[in-house]
PyMOL Python script that loads the backbone (N, CA, C, O; Angstrom):
from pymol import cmd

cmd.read_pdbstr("""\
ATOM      1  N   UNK A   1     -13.398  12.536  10.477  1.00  0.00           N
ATOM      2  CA  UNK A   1     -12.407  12.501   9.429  1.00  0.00           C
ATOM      3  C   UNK A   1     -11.912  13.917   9.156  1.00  0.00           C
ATOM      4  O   UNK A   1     -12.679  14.833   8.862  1.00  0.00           O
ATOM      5  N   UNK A   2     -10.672  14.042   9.260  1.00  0.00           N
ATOM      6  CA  UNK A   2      -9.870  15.380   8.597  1.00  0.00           C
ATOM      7  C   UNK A   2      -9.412  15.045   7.250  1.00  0.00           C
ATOM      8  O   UNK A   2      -9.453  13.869   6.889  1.00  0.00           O
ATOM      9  N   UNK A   3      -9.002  15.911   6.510  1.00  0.00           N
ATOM     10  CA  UNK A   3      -8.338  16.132   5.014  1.00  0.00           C
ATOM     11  C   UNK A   3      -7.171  17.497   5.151  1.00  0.00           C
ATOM     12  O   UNK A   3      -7.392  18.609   5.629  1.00  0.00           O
ATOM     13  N   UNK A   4      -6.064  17.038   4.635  1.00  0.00           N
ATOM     14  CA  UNK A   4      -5.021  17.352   4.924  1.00  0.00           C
ATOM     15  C   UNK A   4      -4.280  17.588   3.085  1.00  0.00           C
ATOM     16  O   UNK A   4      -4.402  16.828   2.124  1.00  0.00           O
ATOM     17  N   UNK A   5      -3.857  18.352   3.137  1.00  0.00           N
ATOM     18  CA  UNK A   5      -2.920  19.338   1.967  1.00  0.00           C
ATOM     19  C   UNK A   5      -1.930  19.270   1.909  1.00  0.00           C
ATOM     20  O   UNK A   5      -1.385  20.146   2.580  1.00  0.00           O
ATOM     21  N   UNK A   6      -1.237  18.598   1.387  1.00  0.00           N
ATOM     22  CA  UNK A   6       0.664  18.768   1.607  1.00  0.00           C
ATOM     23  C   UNK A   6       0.976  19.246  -0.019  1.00  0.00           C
ATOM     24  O   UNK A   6       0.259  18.933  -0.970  1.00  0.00           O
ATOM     25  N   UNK A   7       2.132  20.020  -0.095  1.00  0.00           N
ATOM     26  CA  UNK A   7       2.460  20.602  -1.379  1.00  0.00           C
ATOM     27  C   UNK A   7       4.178  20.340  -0.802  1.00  0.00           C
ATOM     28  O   UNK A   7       4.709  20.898   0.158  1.00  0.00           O
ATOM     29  N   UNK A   8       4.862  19.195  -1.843  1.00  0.00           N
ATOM     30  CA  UNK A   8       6.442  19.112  -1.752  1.00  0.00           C
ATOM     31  C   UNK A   8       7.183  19.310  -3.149  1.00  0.00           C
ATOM     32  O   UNK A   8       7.304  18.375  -3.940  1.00  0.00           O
ATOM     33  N   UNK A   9       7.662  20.568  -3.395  1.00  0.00           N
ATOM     34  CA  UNK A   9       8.270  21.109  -4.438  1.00  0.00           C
ATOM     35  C   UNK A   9       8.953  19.644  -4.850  1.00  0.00           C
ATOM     36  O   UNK A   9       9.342  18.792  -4.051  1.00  0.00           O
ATOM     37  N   UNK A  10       9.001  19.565  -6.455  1.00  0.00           N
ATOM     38  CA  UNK A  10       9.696  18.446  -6.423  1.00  0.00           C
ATOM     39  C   UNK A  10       8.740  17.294  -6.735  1.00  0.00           C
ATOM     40  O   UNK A  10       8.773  17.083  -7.947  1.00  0.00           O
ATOM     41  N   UNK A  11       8.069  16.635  -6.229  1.00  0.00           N
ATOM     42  CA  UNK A  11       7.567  15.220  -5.723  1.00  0.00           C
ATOM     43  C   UNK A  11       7.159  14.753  -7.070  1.00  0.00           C
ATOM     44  O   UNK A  11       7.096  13.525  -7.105  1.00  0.00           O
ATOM     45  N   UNK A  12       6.772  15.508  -8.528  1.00  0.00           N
ATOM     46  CA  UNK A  12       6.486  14.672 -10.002  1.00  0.00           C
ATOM     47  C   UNK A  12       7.537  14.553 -10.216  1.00  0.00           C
ATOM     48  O   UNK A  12       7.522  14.822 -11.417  1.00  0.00           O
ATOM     49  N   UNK A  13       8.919  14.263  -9.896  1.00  0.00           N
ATOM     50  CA  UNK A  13       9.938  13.077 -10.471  1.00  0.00           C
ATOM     51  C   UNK A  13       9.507  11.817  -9.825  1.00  0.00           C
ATOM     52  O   UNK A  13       9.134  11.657  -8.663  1.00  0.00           O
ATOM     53  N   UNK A  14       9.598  11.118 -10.592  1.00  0.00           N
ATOM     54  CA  UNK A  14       9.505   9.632 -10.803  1.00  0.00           C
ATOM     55  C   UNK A  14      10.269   9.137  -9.709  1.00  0.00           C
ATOM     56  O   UNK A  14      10.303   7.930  -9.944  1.00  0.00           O
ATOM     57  N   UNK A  15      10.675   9.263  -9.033  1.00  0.00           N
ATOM     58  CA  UNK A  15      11.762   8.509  -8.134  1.00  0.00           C
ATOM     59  C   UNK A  15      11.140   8.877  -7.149  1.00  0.00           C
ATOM     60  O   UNK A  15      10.819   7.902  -6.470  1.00  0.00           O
ATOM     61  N   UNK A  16      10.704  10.118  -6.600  1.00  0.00           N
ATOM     62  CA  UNK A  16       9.978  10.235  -5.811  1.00  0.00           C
ATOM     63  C   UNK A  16       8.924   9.952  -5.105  1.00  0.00           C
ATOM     64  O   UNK A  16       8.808   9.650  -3.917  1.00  0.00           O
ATOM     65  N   UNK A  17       8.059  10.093  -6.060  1.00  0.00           N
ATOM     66  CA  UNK A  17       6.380   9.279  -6.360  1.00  0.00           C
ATOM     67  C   UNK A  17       7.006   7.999  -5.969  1.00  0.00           C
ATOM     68  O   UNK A  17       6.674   7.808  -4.798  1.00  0.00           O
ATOM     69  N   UNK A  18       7.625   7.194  -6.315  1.00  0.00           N
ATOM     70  CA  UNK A  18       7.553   5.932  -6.104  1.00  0.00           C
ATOM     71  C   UNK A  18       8.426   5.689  -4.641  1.00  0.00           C
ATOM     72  O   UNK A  18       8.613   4.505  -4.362  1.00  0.00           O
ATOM     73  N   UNK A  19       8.801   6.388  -3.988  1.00  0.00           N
ATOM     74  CA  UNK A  19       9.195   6.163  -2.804  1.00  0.00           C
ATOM     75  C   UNK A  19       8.457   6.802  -1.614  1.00  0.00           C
ATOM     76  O   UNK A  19       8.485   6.384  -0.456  1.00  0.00           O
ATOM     77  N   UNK A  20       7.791   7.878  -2.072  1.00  0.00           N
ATOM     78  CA  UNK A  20       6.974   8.323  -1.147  1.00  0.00           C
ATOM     79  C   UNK A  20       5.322   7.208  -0.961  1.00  0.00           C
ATOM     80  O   UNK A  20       4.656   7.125   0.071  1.00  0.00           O
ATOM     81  N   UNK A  21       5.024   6.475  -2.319  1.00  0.00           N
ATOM     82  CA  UNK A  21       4.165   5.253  -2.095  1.00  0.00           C
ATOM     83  C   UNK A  21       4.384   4.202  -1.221  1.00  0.00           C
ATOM     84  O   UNK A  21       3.626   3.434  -0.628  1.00  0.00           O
ATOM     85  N   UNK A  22       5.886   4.369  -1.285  1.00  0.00           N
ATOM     86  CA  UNK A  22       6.611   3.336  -0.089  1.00  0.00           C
ATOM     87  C   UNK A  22       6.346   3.551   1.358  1.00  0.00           C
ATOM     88  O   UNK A  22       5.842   2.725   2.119  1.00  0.00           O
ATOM     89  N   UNK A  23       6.783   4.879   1.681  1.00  0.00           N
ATOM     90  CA  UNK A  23       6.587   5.631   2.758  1.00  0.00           C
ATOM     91  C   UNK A  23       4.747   5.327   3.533  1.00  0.00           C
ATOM     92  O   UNK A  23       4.175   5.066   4.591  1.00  0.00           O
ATOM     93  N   UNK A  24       4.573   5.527   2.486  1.00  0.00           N
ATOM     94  CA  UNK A  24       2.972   5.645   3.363  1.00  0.00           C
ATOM     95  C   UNK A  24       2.235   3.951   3.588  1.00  0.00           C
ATOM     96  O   UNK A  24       1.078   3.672   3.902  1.00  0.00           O
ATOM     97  N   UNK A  25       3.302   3.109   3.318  1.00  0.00           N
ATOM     98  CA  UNK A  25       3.012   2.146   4.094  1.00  0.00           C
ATOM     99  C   UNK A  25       3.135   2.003   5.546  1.00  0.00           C
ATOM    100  O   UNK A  25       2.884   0.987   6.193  1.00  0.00           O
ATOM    101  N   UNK A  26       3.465   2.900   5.899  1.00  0.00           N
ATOM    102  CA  UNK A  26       3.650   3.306   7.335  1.00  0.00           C
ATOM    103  C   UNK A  26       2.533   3.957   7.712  1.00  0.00           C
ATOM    104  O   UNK A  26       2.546   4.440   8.844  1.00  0.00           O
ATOM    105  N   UNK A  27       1.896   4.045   7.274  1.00  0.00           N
ATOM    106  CA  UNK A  27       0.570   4.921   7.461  1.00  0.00           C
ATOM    107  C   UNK A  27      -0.659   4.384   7.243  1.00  0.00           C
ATOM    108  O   UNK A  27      -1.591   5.161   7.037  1.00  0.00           O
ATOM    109  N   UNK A  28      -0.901   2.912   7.247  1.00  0.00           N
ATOM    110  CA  UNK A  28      -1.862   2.040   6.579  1.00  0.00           C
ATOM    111  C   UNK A  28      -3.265   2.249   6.417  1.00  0.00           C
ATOM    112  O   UNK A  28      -4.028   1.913   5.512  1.00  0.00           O
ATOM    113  N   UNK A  29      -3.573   3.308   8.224  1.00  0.00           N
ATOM    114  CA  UNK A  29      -5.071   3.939   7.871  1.00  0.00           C
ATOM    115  C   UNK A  29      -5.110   5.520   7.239  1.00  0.00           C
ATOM    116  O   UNK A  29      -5.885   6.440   7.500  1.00  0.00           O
ATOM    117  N   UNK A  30      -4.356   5.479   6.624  1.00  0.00           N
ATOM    118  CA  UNK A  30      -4.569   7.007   5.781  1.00  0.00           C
ATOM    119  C   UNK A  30      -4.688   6.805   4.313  1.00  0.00           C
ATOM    120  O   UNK A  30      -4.038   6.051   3.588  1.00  0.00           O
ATOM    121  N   UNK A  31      -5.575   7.564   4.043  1.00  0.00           N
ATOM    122  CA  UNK A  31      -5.974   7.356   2.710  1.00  0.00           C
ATOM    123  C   UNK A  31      -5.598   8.640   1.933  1.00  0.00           C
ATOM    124  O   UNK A  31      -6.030   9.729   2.313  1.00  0.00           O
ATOM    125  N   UNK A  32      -4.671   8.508   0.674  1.00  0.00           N
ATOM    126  CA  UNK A  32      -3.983   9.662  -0.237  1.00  0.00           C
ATOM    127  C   UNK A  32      -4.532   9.425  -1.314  1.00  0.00           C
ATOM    128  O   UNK A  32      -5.227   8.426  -1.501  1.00  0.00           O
ATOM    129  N   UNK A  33      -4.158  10.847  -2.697  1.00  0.00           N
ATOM    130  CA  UNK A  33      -4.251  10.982  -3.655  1.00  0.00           C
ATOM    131  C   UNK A  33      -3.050  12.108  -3.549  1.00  0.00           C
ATOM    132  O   UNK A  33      -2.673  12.958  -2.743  1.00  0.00           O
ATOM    133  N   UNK A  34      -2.619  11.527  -5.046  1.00  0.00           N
ATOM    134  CA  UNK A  34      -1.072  12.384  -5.376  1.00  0.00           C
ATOM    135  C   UNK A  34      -1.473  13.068  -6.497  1.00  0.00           C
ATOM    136  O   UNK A  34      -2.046  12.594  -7.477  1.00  0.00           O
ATOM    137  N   UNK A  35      -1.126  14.265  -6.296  1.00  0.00           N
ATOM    138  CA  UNK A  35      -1.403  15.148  -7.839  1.00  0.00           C
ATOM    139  C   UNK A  35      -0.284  15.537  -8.345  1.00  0.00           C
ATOM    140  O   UNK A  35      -0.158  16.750  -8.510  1.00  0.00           O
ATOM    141  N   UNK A  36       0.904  14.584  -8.757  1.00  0.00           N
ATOM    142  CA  UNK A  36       2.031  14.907  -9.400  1.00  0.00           C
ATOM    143  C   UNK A  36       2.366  16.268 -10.607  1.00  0.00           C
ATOM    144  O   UNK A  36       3.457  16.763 -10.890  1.00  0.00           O
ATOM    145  N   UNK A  37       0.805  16.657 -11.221  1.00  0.00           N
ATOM    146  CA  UNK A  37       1.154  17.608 -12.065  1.00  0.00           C
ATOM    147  C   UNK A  37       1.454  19.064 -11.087  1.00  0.00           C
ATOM    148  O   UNK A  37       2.149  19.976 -11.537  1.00  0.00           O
ATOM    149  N   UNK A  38       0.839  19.124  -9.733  1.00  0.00           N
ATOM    150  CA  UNK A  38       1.270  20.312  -8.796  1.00  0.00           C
ATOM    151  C   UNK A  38       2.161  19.951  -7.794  1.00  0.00           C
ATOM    152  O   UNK A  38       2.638  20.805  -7.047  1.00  0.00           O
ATOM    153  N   UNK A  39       2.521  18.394  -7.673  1.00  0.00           N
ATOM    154  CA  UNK A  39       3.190  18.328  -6.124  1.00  0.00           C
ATOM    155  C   UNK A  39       2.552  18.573  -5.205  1.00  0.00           C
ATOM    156  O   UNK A  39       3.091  19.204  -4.296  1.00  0.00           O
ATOM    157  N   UNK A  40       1.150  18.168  -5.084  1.00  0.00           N
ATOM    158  CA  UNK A  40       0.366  18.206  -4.086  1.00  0.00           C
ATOM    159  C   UNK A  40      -0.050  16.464  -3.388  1.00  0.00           C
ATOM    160  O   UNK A  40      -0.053  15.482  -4.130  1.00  0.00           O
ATOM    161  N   UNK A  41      -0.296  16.394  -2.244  1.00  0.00           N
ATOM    162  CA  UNK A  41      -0.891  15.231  -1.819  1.00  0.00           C
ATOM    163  C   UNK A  41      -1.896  15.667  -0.689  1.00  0.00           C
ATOM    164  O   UNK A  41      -1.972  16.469   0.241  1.00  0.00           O
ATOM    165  N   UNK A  42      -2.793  14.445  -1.450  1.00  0.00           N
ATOM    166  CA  UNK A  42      -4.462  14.754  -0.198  1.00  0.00           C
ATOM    167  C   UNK A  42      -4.337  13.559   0.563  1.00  0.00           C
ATOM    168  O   UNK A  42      -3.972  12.469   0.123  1.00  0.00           O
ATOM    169  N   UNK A  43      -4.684  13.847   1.802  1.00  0.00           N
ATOM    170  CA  UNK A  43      -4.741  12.803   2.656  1.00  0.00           C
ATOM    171  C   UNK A  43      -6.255  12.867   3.185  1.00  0.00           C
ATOM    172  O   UNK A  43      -6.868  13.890   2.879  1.00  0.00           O
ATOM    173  N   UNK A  44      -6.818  12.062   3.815  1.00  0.00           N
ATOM    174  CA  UNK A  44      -7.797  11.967   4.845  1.00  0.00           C
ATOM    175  C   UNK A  44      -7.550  10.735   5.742  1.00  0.00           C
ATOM    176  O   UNK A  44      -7.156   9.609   5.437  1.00  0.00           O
ATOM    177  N   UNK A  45      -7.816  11.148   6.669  1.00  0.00           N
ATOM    178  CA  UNK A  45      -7.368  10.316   8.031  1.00  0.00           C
ATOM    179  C   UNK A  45      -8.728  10.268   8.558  1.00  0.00           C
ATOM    180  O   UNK A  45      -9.541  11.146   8.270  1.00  0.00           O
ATOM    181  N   UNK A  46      -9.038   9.193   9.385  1.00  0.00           N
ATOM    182  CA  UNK A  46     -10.236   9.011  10.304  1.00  0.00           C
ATOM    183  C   UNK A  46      -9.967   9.265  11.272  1.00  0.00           C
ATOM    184  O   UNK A  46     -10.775   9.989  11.855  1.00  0.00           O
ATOM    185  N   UNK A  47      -8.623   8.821  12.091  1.00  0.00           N
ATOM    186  CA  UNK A  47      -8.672   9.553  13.050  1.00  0.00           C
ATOM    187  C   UNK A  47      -7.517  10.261  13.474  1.00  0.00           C
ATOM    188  O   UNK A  47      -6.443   9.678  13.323  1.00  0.00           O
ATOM    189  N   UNK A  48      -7.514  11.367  13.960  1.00  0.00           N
ATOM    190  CA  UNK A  48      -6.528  12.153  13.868  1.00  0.00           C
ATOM    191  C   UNK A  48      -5.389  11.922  14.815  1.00  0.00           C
ATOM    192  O   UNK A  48      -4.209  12.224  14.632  1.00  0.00           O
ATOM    193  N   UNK A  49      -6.036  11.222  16.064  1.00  0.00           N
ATOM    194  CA  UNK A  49      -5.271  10.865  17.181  1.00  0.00           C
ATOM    195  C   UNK A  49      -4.000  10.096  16.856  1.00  0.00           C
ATOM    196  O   UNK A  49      -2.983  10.146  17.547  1.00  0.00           O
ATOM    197  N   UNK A  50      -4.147   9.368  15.724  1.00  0.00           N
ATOM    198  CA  UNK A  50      -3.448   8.273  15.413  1.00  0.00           C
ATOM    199  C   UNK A  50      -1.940   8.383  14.960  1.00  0.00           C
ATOM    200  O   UNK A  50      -0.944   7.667  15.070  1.00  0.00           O
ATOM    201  N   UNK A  51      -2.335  10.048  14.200  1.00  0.00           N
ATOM    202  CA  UNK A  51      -1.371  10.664  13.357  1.00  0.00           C
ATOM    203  C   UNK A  51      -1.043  12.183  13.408  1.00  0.00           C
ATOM    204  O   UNK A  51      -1.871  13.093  13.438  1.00  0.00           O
ATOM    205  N   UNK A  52       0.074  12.276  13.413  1.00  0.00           N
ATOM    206  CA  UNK A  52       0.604  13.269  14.063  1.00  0.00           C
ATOM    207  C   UNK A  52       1.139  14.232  12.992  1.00  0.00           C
ATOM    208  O   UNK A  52       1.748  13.616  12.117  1.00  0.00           O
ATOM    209  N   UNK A  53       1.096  15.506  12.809  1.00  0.00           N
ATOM    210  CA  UNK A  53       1.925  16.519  11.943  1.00  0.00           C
ATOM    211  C   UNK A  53       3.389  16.129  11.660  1.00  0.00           C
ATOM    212  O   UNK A  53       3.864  16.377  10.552  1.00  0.00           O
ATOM    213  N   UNK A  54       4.336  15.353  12.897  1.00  0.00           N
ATOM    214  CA  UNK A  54       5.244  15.114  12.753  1.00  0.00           C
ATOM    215  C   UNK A  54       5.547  14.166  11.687  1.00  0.00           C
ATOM    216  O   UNK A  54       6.276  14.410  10.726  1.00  0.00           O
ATOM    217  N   UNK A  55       4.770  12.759  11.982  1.00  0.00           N
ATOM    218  CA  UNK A  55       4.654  11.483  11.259  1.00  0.00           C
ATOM    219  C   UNK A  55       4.448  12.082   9.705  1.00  0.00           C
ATOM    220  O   UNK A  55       5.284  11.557   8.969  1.00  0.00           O
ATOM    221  N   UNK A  56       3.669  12.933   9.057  1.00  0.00           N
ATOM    222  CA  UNK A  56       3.035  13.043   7.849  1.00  0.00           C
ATOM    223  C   UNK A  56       4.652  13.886   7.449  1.00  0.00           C
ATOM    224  O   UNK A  56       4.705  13.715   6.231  1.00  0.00           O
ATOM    225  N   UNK A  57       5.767  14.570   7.794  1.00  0.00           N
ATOM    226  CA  UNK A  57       6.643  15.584   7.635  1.00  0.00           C
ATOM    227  C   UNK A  57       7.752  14.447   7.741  1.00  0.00           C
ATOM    228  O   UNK A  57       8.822  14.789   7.236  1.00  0.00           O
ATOM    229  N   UNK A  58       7.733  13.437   8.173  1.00  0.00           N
ATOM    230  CA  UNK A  58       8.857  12.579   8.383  1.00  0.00           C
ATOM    231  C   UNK A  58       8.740  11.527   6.950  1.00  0.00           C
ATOM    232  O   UNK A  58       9.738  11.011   6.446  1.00  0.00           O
ATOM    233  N   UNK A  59       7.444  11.349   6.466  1.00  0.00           N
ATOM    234  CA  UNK A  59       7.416  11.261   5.544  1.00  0.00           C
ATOM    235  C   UNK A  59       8.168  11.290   4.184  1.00  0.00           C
ATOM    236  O   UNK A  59       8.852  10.542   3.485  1.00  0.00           O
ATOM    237  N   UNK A  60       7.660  12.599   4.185  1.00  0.00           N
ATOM    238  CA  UNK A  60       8.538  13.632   2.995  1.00  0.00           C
ATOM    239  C   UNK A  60      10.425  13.975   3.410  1.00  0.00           C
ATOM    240  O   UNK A  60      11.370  13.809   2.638  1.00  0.00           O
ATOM    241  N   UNK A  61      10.460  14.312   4.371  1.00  0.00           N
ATOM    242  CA  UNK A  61      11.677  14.412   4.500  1.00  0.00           C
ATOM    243  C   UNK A  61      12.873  12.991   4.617  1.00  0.00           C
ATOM    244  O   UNK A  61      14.096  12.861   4.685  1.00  0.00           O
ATOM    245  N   UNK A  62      11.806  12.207   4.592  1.00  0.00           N
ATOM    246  CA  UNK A  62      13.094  10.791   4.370  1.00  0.00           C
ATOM    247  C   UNK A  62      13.032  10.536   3.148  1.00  0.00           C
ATOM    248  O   UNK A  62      13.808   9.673   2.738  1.00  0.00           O
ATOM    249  N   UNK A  63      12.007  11.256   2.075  1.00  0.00           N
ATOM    250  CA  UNK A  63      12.908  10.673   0.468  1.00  0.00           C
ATOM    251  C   UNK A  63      13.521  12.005   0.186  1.00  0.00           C
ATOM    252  O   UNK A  63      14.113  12.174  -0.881  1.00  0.00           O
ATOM    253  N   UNK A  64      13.430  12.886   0.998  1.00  0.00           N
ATOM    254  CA  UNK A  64      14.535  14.419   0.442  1.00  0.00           C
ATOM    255  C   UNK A  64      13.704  15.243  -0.379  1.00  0.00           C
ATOM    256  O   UNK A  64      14.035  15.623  -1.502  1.00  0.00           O
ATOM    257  N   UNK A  65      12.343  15.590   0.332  1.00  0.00           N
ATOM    258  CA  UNK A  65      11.317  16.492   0.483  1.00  0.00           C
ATOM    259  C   UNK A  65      11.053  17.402   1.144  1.00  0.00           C
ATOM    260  O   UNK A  65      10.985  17.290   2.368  1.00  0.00           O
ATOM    261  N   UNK A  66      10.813  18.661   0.445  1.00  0.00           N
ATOM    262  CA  UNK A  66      10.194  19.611   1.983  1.00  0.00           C
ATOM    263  C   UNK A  66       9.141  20.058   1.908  1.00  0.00           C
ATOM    264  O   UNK A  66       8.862  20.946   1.102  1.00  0.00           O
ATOM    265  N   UNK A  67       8.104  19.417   2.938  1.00  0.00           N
ATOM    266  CA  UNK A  67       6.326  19.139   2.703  1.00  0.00           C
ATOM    267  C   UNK A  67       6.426  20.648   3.199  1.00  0.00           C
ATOM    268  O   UNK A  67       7.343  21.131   3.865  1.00  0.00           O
ATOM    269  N   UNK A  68       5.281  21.288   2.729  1.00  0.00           N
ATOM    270  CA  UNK A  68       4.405  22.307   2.774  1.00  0.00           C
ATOM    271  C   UNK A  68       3.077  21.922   3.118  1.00  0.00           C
ATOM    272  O   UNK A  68       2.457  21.236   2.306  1.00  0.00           O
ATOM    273  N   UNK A  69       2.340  22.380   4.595  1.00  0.00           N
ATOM    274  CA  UNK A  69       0.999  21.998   4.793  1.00  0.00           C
ATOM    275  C   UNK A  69       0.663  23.435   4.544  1.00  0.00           C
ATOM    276  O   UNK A  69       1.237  24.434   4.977  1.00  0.00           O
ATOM    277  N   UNK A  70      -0.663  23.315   3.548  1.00  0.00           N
ATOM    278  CA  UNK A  70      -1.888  24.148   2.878  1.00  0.00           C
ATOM    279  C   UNK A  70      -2.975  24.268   3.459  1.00  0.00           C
ATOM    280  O   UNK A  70      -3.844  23.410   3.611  1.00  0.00           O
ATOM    281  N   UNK A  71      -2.951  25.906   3.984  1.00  0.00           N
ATOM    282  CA  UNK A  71      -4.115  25.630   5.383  1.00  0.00           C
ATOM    283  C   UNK A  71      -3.645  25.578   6.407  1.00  0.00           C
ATOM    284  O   UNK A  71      -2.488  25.557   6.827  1.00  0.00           O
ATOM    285  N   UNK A  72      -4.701  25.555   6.875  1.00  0.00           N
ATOM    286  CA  UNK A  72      -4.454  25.332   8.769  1.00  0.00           C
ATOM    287  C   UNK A  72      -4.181  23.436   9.183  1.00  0.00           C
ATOM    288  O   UNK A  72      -4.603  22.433   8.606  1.00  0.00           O
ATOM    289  N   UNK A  73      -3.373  23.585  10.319  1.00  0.00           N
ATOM    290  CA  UNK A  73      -3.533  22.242  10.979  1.00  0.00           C
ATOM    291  C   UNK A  73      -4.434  21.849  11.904  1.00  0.00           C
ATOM    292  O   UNK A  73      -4.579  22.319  13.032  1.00  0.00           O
ATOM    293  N   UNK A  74      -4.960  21.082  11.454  1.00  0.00           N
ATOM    294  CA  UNK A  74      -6.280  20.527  12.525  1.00  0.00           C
ATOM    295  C   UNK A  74      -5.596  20.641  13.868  1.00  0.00           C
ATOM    296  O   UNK A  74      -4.371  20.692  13.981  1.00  0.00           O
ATOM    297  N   UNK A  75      -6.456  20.679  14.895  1.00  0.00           N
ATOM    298  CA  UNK A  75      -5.738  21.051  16.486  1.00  0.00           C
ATOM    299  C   UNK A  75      -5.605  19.601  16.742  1.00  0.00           C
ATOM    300  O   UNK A  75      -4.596  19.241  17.348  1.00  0.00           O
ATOM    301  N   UNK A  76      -6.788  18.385  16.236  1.00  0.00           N
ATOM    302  CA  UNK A  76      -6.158  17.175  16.754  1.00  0.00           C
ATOM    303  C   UNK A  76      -5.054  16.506  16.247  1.00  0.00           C
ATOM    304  O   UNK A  76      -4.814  15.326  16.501  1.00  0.00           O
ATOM    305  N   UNK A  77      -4.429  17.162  15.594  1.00  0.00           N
ATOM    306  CA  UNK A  77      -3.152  16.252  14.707  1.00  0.00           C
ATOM    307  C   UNK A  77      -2.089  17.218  15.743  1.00  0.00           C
ATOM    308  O   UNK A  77      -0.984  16.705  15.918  1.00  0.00           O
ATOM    309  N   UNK A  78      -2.305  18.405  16.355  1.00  0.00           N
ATOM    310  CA  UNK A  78      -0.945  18.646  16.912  1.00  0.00           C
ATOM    311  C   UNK A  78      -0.275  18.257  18.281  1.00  0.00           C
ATOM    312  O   UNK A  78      -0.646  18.809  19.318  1.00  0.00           O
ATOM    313  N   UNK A  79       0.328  17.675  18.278  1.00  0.00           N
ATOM    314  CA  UNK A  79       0.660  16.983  19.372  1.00  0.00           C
ATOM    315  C   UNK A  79       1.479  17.758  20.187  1.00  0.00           C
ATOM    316  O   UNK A  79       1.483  17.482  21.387  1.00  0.00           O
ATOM    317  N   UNK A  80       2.375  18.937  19.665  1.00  0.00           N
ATOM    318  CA  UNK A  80       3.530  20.088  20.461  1.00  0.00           C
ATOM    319  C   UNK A  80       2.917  21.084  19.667  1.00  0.00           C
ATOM    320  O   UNK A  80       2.270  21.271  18.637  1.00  0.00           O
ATOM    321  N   UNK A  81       3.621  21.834  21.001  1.00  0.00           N
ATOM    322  CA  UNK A  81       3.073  23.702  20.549  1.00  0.00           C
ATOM    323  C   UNK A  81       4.513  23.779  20.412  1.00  0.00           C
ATOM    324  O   UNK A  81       5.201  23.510  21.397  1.00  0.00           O
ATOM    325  N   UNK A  82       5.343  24.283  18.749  1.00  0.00           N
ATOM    326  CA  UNK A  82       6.371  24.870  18.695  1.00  0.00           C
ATOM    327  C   UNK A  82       6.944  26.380  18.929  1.00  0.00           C
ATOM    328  O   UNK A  82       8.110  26.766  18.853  1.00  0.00           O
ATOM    329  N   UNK A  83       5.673  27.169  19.259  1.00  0.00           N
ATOM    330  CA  UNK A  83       5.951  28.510  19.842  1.00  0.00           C
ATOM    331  C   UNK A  83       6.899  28.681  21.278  1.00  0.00           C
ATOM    332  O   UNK A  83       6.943  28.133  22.379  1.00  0.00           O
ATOM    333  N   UNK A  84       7.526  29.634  20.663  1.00  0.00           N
ATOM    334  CA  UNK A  84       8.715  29.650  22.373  1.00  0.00           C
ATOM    335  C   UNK A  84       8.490  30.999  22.404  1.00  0.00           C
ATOM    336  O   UNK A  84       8.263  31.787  21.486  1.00  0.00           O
ATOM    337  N   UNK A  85       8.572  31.133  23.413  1.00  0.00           N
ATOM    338  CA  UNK A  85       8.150  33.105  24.217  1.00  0.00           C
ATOM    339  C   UNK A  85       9.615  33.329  23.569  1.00  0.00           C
ATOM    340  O   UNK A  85      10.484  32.486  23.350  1.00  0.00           O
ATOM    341  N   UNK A  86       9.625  34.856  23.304  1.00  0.00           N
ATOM    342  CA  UNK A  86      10.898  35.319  23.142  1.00  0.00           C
ATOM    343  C   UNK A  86      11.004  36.266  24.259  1.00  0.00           C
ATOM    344  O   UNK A  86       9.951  36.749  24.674  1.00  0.00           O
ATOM    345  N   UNK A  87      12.672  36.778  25.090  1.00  0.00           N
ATOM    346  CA  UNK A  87      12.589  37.958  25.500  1.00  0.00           C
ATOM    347  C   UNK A  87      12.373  37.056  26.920  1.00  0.00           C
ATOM    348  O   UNK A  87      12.193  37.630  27.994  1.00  0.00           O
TER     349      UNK A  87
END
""", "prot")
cmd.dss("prot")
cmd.show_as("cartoon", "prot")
cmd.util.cbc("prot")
cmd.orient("prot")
């Protein structure tokens, strides 16, 4: 099991919270807690394979969120290396 940090400026309006509860029906084996007084959400996942950095960011950005992960990302949740050589 991993535990995961998201912070989305925003997310204690009411409209939000209640659509992002929506959202994570898409997510049926992940288990959250919302801390609306910081705009934080805890996740824990069992397994990481399942779920992807992308999936948890697609999330937030379809009710008009911009997730912040707190911490490091577990290596099994990353599925792409977004580093590009420069030069």
């Amino acid at each position: 099991m991993i535990e995961i940090e998201i912070y989305a400026k925003g997310l204690r309006g009411t409209r939000y919270l209640m659509e992002l509860r929506g959202q994570m029906d898409m997510l049926p084996k992940v288990r959250y807690k919302i801390d609306d007084r910081h705009d934080l959400v805890y996740f824990e996942i069992d397994d990481p394979q399942e779920v992807s950095v992308e999936m948890i960011d697609s999330l937030f950005t379809n009710i008009g969120l911009q997730p912040r992960f707190v911490g490091q990302i577990p290596e099994g949740m990353r599925q792409s290396d977004h580093t590009v050589r420069l030069g």
